[in-house]
N, C-alpha and C positions, 0 to 999 in steps of 0.2 A: 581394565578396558579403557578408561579415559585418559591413563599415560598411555596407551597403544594410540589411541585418534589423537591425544595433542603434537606426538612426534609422527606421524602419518601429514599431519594438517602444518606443520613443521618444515619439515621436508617440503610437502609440496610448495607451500610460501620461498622458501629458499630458492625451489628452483625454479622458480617463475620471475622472482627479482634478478635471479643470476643471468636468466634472458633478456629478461627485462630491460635489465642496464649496459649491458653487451649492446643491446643492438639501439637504445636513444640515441637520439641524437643532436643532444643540448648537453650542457652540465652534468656529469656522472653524479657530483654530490648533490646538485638540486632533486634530481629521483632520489636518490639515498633520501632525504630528507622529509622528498613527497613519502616517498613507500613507508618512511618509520614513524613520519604521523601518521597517517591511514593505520598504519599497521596498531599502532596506541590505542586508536579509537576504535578499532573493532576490538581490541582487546579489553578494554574498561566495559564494552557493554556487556563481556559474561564474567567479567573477574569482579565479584559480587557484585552479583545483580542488584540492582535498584526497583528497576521499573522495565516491565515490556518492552514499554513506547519507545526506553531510550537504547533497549537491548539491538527493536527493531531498525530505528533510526542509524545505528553504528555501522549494522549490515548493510540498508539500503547506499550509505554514501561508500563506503568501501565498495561496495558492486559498482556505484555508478563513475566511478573517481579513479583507482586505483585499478582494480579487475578491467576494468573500461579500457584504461590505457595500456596496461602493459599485455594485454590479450590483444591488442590492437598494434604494440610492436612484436609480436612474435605471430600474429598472420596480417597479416597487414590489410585494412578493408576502410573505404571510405567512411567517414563521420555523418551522420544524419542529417544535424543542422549546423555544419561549421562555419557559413556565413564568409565574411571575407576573411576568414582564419590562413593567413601564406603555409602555414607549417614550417617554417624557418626554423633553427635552434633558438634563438633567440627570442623567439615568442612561445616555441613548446617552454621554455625555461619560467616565464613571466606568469602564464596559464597555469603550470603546476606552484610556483610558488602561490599565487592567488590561492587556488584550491588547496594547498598545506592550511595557509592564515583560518581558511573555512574551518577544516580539522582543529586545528586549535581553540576555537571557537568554539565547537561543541565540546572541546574537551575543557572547558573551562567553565561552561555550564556543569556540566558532570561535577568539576571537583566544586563551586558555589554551591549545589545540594548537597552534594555528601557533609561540606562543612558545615551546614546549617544543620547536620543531622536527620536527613529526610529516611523518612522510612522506607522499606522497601513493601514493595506493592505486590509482589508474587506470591508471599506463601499464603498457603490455603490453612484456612481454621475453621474446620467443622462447628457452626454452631446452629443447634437444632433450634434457639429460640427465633431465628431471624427468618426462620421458615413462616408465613401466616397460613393459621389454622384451617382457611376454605381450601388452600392448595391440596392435600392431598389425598381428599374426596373426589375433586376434580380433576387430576394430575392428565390423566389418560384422554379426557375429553379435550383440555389445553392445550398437550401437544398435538392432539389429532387435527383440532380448528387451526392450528398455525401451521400446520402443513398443507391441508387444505387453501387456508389461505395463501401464503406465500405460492401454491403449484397458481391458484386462480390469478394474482395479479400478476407472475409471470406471464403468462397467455396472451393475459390482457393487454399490458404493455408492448409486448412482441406483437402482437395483431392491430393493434392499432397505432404505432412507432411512438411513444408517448419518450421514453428517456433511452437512448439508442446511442451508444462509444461512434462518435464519427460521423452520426446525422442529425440533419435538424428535425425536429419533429414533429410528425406527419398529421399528428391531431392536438389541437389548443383546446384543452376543454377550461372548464371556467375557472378561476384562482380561486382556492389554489391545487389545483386536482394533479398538474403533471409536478408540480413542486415537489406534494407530498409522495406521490408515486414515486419519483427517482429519491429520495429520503428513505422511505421505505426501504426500496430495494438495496439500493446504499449501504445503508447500515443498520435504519430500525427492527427488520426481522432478525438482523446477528443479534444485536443487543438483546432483544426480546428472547432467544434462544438462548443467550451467556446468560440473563435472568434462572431463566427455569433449569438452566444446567448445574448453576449454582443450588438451590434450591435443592436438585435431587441429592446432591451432594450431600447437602446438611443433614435430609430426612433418609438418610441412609440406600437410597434406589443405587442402581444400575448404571453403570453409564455406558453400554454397549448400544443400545437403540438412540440415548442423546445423541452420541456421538454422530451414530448413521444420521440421524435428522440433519446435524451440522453438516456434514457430507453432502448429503440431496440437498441442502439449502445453497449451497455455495454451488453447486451443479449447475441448477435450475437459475438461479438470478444472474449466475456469467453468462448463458446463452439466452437471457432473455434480452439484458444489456447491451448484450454483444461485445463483454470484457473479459479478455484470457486472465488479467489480474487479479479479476474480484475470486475467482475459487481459491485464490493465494490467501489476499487478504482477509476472509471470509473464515476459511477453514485454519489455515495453520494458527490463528491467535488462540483456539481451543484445543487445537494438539499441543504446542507449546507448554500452555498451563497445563494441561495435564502429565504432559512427560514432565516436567519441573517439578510438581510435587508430586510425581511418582502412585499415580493414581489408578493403572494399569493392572487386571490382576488375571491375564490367562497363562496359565503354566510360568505362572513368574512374570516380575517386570521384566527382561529383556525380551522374550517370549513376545509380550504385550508388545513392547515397541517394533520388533520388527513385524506382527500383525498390519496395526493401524499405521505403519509408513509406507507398509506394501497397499492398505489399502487407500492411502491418502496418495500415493503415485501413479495406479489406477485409475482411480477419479480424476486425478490431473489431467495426465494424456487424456482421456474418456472427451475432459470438458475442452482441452486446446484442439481437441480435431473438431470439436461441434461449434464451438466459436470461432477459428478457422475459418470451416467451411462456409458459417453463415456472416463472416464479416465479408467472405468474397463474395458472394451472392446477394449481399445487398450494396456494398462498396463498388461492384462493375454494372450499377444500374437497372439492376434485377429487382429494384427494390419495391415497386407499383406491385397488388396482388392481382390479379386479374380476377375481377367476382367468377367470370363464367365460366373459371376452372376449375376441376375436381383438390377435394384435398392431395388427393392421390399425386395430380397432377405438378402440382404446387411442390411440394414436398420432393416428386421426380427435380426439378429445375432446379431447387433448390442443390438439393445434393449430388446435384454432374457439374458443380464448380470445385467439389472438394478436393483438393490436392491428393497429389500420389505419395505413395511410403516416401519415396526417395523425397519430394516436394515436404512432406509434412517431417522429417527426419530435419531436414537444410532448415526448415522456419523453426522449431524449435530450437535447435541449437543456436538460431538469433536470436531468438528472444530471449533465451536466457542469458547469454551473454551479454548482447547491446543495447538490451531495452532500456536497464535501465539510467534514470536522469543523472546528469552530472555535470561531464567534460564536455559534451558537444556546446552545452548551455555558455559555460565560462568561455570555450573559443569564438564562440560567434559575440558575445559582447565585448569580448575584450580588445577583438577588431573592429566592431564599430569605433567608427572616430567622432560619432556625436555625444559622450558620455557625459555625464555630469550628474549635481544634487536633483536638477529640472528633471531630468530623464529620468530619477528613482521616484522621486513625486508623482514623474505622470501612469508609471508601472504602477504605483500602488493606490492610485484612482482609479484606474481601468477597468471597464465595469465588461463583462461578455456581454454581446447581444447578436438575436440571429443577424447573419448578415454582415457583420461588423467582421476585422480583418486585426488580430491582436495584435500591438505592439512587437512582441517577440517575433513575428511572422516576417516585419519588415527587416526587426537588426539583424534576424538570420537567412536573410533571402528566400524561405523557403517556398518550395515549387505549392505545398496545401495553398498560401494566397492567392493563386488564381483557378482553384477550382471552383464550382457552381456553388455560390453562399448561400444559394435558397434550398439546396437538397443538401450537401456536407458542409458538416464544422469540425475539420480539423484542426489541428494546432500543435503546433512547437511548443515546448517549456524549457526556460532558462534555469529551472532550478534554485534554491535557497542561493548558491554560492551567484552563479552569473546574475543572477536578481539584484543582490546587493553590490553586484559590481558596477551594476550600470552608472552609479554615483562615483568612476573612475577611481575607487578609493579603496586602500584594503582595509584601511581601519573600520567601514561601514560593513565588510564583508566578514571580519571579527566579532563585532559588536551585535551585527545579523544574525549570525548563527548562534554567538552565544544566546541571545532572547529566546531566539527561535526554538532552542534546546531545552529553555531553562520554560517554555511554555510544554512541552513535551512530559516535561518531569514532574513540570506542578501540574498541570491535570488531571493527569492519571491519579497523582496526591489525593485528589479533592474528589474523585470519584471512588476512591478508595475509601477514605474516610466518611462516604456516602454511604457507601453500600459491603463494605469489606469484603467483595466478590473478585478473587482473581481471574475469572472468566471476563468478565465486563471493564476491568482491567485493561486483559490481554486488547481484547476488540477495538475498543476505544485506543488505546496505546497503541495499536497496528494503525488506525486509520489517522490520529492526529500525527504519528512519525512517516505514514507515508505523504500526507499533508504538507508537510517540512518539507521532505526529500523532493516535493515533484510542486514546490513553492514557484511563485511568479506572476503567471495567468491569473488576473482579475484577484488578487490576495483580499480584497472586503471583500467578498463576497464568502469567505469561508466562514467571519463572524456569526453570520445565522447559526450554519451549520454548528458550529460547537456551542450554540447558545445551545438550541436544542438538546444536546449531548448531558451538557448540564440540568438541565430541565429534567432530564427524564431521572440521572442520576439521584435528583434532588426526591420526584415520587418513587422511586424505589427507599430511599433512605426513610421516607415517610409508611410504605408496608413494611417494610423490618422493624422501623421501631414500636410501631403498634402492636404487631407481631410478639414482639418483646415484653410489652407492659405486659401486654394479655397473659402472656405468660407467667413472669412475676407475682403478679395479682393472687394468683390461684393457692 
């Protein structure tokens, strides 16, 4: 079966570059070039695997780089944020070489760990001692409180606009209350979920009800957020590891897989027409609740903005195609004519604030800087590669990406070596590789965030090893 999908997946690569290149309109061998790094780098992240993070990382630039463009010369559709990008040959040629240099860059990350010998972070190792002893007297009551809780600060959040994709936030409560809330939602309840997932694992449970919980949790926090992405990020890092190490057991692993992708496709659509619906309903102003309406009534308004079959058929097939980050980023800064080492300095001081108008908003013209700063905060992102271009340099745009990959690889490292959970692994690995991929906007301010990361890694590594002794001892 997997010589059937390599030559299926073969084929279609072939015949996408053969359009591909047919219809550009720069250098035939500058695409040759661009499409067989791209094509490396997706390729290194499953031809033995290392790490999640860098599995996902491979995907995410290939979609935003490569699929980006050459899906964009064979139906042809404007660019999001191409800024003063002519589209000339001569700067498509300049733009794709930039974005090759990036690909090299991660690929050169990749081969520095492998040489150093890094281990790989995926396979799962049953071990009952790393279980601690109170879990699974409690087990049932745990995950019941974290569903509970995750359904309640959903609610909560949504009701009172506290961490909302695309608005500012409708209530300040005191520091650090919407901080932790949008952390939470973010990533602390996956984490918390890859924890106990791990865990059942070891103490021999089930994983068809885990599973579902992951499911309903990635549900519930995209529509609370109002993120089509977070059900992505969220769920697939725990299908992933479990289809990896083949963990699946109804009528057979294959059986199993085609269940849980039928039911993880389900849940997709389910959540993109619900975030959809509620990104247009509160994005055309609908966003005030009226106290002196009925829920009923509420809930009516809400859903007579939601798009039609034909409407919601057209928006998914953009998103999955042009969502994601890349090329729009390297064309609009590589037309900027203010570029230089000043301008990557002042990107990577850049701090968000309500009200404020990012960087990337001006080198991309885009039409979000003059909407209403006190109700929406949209934004442009230039991406890892247009990030480091802004210093007019491709060696910065090498040297970038390589870092930038080579923090990907050792993280996940160090949370491995924390916890030996390839669940918490995968999550962490999804979120610091999409981190990477969708880099630029206010880059310090991500430090927190993976502080924390660590943090928590650090007391997990502290109940396992306890966990451990206790064990031992006996």
């Amino acid at each position: 079966m997997k010589t059937k999908l390599l030559y299926a997946a073969a084929a279609l690569w072939l015949s996408a570059f053969a359009a591909g290149i047919t219809l550009y309109p720069g250098s035939k061998l500058i695409y040759t070039i661009f499409s067989l790094a791209f094509l490396a780098l997706l390729v290194s992240g499953f031809y033995r695997q290392v790490t999640y993070g860098y599995t996902l990382l491979a995907v995410f630039l290939w979609l935003g780089f490569w699929l980006k463009k050459t899906i964009h010369l064979i139906y042809p559709s404007p660019y999001m944020d191409a800024g003063l990008f002519d589209g000339s040959p001569g700067s498509w040629n300049k733009v794709l070489l930039i974005s090759t240099v990036g690909a090299l860059g991660a690929l050169a990350a990749r081969a520095i760990y492998s040489w150093f010998k890094g281990v790989s972070t995926m396979e799962l190792r049953r071990d009952r001692t790393l279980v601690p002893d109170w879990y699974p007297p409690v087990r049932g009551w745990i995950w019941g409180s974290l569903i509970v809780f995750v359904t309640g600060l959903s609610v909560f959040n949504a009701y009172w606009g506290i961490h909302q994709i695309g608005m500012v936030p409708m209530t300040i409560f005191p520091w650090p209350v919407n901080a932790m809330v949008a952390w939470t939602l973010n990533i602390g309840v996956a984490i918390a979920i890859a924890i106990l997932l791990y865990w059942d694992v070891c103490a021999g449970y089930g994983l068809i009800a885990p599973l579902l919980a992951v499911v309903y949790e990635a549900i519930i926090t995209s529509v609370s957020i109002l993120s089509r992405g977070t059900f992505v990020y969220h769920a697939v890092p725990a299908v992933f590891a479990v289809i990896k190490n083949r963990m699946l057991e109804i009528r057979g692993f294959r059986w199993s897989v085609v269940f849980y992708l039928g039911l993880f496709t389900l849940a997709l659509l389910l959540t993109f027409f619900m975030v959809t619906g509620s990104r247009d309903y509160y994005h055309f102003g609908r966003r005030a609740i009226d106290a002196d309406k009925s829920a009923t009534e509420i809930v009516t308004m809400a859903y007579s903005v939601y798009p039609s079959f034909d409407e919601f058929s057209q928006k998914i097939i953009v998103v999955a195609l042009y969502r994601w980050i890349g090329l729009d980023g390297v064309m609009s800064v590589y037309a900027y004519p203010k570029k230089g080492m000043s301008l990557l300095a002042k990107a990577a001081m850049e701090k968000r604030t309500i009200s404020a108008i990012p960087l990337f908003e001006r080198v991309s013209g885009s039409r979000s800087q003059y909407m209403d700063t006190r109700q929406f905060q949209f934004g442009g992102i230039p991406g890892s590669v247009g990030f480091f271009y802004y210093s007019g340099r491709v060696w910065t745009v090498f040297l970038g990406l390589c870092l930038l990959t080579l923090v990907v690889l050792v993280l996940e490292r160090l949370v491995w070596q924390a916890s030996r959970n390839p669940f918490l692994c995968s999550i962490i690995g999804m979120t610091v590789a999409n981190t990477v991929a969708q880099f630029g906007t206010a880059p310090r301010q991500m430090f927190p965030h993976f502080g924390i990361i660590l943090v928590v890694a650090g007391l997990v590594r502290l109940f396992q090893k306890r966990a451990q002794s206790l064990t031992n001892t006996r």
